[in-house]
N, C-alpha and C positions, 0 to 999 in steps of 0.2 A: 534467532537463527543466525548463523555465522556463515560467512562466504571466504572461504582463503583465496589470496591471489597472490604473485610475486609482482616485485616494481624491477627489481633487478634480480639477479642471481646471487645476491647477498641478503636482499631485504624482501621479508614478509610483510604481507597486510592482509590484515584483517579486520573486514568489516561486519558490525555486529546490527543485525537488526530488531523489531519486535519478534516474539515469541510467536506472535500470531501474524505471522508474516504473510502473506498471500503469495501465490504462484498461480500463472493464469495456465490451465489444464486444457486441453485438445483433446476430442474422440470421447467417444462414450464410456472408456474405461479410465479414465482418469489418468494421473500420471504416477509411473513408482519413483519410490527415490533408491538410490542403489542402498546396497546394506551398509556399505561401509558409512555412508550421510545419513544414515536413518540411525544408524549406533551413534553418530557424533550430534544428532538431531535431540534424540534423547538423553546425551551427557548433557544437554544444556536446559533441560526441561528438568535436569535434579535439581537436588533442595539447595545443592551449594550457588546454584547459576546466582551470580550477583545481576543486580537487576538496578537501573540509570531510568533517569526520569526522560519520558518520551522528547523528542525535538518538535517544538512547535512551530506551526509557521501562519501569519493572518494573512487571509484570503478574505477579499472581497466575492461573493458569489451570488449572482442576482440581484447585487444591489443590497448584500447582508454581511455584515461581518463573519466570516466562519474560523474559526481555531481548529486547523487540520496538524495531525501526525506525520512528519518527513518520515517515508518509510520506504527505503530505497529496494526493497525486497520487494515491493508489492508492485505487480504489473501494471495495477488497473487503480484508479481512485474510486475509493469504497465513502457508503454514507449510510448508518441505520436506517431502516425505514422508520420507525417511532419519530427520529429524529427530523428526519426528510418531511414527515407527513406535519410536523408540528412546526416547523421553521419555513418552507416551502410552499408555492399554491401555485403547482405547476402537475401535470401529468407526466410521468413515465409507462414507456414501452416495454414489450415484455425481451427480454434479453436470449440469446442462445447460449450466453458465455458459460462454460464450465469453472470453478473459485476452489483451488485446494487449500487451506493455511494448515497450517503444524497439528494442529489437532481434530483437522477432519475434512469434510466440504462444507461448506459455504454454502448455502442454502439465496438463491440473489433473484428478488421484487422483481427489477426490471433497470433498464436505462434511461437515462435521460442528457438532453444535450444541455450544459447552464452555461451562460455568459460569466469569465472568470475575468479578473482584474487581479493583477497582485505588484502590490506599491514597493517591494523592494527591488523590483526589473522594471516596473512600470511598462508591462504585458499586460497585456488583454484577448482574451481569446475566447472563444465558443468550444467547452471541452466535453467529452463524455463524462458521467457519473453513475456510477453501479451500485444502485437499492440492494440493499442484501439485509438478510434477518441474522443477523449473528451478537451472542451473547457476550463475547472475548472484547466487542470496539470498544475506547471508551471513548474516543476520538476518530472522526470521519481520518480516513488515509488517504493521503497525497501519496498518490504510487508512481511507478516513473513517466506512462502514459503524460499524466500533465509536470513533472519534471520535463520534460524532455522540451516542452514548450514555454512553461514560464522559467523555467533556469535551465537555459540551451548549456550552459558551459558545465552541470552541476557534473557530472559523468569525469571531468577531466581533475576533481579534486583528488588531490596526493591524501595518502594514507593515515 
């Protein structure tokens, strides 16, 4: 998924994220996207869309090594359940959140609150995590939720 934006009134940017980007959805009908982002949505889900290897980032979480997806589209920090139930010996609660990504909703376990560490800010926090049963992860996502805590400044990077 691509998001345009200007820096000036000369210069475009454009920032590109996963395909299976999360959007965090309100209200029982979920959310539409307009036609004209749904036509530019699907130009990038053609055969041509070139496709970059994910940005990774190690997170210490509970006291575990975890290799998360920077994915600055995604609201909320996502983690398989498979993944969660086999790495994790914690319980999660059940969630109200609604999870739309490019190819459908989000189907999400429950939440859970982890003690996060991460050695490139040298932060530490207590952050939300959202159990979801989705086929598309192939990697847990660092959505902005915990951007916005362990890299306060990341929002402010040039194009």
């Amino acid at each position: 998924m691509a998001f345009l934006g200007r820096l000036s009134p000369t210069k475009l940017c454009v920032l590109v994220v996963s395909v299976d980007a999360i959007l965090l959805t309100s209200g029982v009908n979920g959310y539409n996207l307009p036609r004209t982002f749904r036509h530019y949505v699907s130009c990038l889900n053609s055969p041509r869309t070139i496709r970059s290897p994910p940005l990774l980032i190690n997170l210490q979480v509970e006291n575990r090594s975890l290799l998360m997806e920077y994915v600055s589209g995604a609201a909320v920090s996502l983690i398989l359940l498979q993944y969660f139930i086999k790495n994790f010996n914690l319980t999660f609660k059940p969630t109200s959140l609604l999870l739309q990504g490019v190819s459908g909703q989000i189907q999400t376990s429950g939440e859970v609150l982890v003690k996060v560490y991460c050695p490139d800010t040298n932060v530490t926090a207590t952050l939300p995590l959202i159990v979801c049963e989705s086929t598309h992860l192939k990697y847990p996502l660092l959505g902005r939720n915990w951007l916005d805590v362990l890299f306060p400044d990341w929002r402010g990077c040039p194009c």
